[in-house]
C-alpha positions as CSV (number, residue, x, y, z in Angstrom):
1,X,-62.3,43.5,90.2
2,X,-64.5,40.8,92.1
3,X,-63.2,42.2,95.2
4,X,-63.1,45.8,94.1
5,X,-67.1,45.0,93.6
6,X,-67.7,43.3,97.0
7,X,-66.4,46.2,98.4
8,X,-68.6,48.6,96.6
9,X,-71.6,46.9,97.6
10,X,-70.5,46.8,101.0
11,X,-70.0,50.3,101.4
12,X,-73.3,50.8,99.7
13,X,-75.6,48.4,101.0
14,X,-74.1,47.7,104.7
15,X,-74.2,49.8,107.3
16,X,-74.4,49.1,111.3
17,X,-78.2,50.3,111.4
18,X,-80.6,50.8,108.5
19,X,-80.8,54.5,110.0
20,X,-77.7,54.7,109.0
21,X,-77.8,53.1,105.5
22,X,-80.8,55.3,104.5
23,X,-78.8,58.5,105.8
24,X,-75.9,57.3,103.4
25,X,-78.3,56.7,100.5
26,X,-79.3,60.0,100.3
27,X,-76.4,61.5,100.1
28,X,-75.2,59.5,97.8
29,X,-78.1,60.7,95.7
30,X,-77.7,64.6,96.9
31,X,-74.3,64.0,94.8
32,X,-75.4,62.2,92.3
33,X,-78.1,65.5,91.7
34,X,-75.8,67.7,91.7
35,X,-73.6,65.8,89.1
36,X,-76.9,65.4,86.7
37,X,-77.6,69.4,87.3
38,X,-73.9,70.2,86.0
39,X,-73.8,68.0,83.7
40,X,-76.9,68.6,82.1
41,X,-76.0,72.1,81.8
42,X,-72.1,71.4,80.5
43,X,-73.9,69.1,77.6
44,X,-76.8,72.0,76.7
45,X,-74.1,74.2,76.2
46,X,-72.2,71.9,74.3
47,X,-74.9,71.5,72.0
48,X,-75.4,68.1,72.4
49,X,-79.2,68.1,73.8
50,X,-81.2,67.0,70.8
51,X,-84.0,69.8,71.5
52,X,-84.1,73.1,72.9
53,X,-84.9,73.3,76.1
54,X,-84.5,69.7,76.8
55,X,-82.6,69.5,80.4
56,X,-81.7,67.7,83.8
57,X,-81.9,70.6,85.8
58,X,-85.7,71.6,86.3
59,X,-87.0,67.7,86.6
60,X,-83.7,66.8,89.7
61,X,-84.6,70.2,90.9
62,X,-88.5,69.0,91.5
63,X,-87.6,65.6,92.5
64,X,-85.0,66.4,95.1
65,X,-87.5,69.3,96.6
66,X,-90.6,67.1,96.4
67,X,-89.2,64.3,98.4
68,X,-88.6,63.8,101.8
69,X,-85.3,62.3,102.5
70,X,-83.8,61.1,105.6
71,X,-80.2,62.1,106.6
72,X,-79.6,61.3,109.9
73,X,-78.9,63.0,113.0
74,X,-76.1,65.2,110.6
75,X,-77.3,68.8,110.8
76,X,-75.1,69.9,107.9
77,X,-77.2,67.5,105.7
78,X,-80.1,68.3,106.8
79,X,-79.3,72.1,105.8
80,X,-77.9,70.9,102.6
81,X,-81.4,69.1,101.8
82,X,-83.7,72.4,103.1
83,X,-81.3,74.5,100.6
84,X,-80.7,72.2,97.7
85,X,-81.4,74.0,95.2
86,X,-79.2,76.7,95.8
87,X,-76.7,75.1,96.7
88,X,-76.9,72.8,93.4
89,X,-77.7,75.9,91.3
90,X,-74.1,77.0,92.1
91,X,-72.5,74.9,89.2
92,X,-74.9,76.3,87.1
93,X,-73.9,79.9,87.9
94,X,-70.6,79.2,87.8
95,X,-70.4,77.5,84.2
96,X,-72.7,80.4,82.8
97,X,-70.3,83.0,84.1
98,X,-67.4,80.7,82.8
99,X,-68.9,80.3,79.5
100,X,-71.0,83.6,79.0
101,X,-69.8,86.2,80.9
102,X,-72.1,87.9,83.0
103,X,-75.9,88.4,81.5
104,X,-78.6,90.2,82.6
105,X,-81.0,88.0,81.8
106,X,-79.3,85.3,84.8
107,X,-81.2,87.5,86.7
108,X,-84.3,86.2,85.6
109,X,-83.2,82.3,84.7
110,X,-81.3,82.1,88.2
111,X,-83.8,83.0,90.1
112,X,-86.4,80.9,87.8
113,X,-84.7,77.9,89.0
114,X,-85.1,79.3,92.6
115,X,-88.7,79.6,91.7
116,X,-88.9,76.1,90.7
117,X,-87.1,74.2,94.0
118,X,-89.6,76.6,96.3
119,X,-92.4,75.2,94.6
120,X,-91.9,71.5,94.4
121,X,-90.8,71.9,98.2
122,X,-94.4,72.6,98.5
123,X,-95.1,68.9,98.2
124,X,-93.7,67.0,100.8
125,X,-93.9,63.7,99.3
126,X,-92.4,60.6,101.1
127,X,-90.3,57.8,99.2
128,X,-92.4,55.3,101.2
129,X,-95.3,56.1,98.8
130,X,-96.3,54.3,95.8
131,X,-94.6,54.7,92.5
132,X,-97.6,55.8,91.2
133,X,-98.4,58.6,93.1
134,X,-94.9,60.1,93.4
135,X,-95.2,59.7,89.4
136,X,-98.1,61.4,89.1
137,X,-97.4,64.4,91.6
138,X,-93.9,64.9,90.5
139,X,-94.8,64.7,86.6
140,X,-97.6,67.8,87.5
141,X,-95.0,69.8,89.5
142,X,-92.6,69.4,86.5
143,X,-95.0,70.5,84.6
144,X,-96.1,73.5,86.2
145,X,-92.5,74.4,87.4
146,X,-91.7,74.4,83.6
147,X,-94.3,76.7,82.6
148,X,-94.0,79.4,85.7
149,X,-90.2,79.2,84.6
150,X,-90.7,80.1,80.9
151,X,-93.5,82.8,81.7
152,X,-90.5,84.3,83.8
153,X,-87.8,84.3,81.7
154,X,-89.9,85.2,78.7
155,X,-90.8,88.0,80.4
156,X,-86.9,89.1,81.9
157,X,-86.2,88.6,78.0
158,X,-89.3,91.6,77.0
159,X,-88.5,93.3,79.7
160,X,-84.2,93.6,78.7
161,X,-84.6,93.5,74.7
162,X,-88.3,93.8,73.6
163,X,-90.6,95.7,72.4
164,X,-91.8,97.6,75.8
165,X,-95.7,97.4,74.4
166,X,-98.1,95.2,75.3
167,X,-97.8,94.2,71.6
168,X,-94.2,93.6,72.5
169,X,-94.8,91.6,75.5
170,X,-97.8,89.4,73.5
171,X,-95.1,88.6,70.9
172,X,-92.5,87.8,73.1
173,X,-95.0,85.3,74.5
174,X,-96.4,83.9,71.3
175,X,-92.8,83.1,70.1
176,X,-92.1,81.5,73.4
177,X,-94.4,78.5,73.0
178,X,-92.3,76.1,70.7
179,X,-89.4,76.5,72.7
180,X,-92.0,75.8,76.0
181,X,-93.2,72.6,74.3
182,X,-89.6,71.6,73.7
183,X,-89.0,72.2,77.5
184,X,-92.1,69.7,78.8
185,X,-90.2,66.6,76.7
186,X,-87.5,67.4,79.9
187,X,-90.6,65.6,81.9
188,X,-89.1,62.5,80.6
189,X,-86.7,62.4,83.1
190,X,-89.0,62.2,85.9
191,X,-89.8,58.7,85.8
192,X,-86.0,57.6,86.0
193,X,-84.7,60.0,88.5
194,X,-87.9,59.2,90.9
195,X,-87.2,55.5,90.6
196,X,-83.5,55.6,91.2
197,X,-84.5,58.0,94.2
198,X,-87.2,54.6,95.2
199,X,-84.2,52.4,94.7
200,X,-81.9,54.6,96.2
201,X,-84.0,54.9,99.9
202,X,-85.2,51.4,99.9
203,X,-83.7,49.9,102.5
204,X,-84.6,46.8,105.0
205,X,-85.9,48.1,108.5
206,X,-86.0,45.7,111.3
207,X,-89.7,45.5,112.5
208,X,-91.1,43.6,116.1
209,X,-93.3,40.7,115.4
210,X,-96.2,39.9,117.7
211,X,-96.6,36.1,119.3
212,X,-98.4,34.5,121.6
213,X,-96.6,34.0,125.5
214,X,-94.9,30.7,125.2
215,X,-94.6,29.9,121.7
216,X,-92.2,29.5,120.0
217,X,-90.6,30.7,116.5
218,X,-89.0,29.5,113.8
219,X,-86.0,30.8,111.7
220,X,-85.5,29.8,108.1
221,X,-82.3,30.5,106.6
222,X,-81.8,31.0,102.5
């Protein structure tokens, strides 16, 4: 096990260039997204969230489209991170279908998520910035990604089963809030996904040092 662990970390942490290790890092998180956006939805399902509404998907979906990630000179990971959430969506198409059945109202919830991975890539956040600011800008997006989300599908819902009134469409509204206060407790995912993603990109980058002509340095070893 000792060795199976050295390994590990190797695989992880080394790399020839840190180019390289960040490129790796990502991907490795790209995965582990996609894992978090199926699973999240597999447990929902399940029943095993303990409120409505409360999920993975929107918070990895602003996260992963807020940040800027660097993968390298590969230009299929590059698509992958400019189409993300698409591409991630498709385990959560697939396990509805498998579950459900086809629905109309996928129509509007699909397409929701859509809505929400265009909007945080409006942000354009770097990992290099500080915790705090990441926090705060990813928290907001959440936040807002949430709401636009449950305005939508509250609305495919009035427009498929309601009452078509105005009345109709006010009451569909009105009986969406508890459920939309159940879905901003997802915002507690934020801080952990954003600091794995920190902990994930941080990597050591070699950087030149300036001295004087003729003097001499100093190595210290640990």
């Amino acid at each position: 096990m000792p060795k199976l662990r050295r390994k590990f970390a190797q695989w992880l942490f080394g790399g020839q260039t840190s180019d390289r290790i960040m490129a790796k890092r990502f991907k490795i998180f790209v995965l582990l997204a996609v894992a978090f956006i199926a699973i999240s939805k597999l447990l929902y399902l399940a029943g095993a969230m303990p409120l409505q509404n409360f999920e993975l998907i929107i918070p990895t979906l602003v996260i992963i489209g807020s940040l800027t990630f660097y993968c390298g000179s590969s230009k299929s990971w590059s698509y992958l991170v400019k189409y993300f959430g698409i591409i991630a969506l498709v385990s959560v198409f697939l396990i509805d279908l498998a579950f459900w059945g086809f629905n109309p109202i996928y129509v509007f919830t699909w397409s929701g998520f859509i809505m929400v991975w265009l909007v945080a890539m409006k942000n354009k956040l770097s990992t290099f910035d500080k915790f705090k600011k990441l926090l705060y800008r990813t928290t907001l997006t959440a936040a807002v990604a949430i709401l636009l989300f449950d305005v939508w599908t509250a609305f495919g819902s009035w427009l498929g089963w309601g009452d078509k009134s105005l009345i109709g469409l006010a009451a569909v509204y009105l009986a969406q809030i508890p459920f939309t206060l159940y879905h901003f407790s997802s915002l507690i995912f934020i801080p952990p996904l954003l600091g794995l993603a920190k902990i994930t990109m941080k990597v050591k980058v070699p950087a030149s040092v300036a001295v004087r002509a003729g003097s001499s340095v100093r190595m210290k070893s640990r």
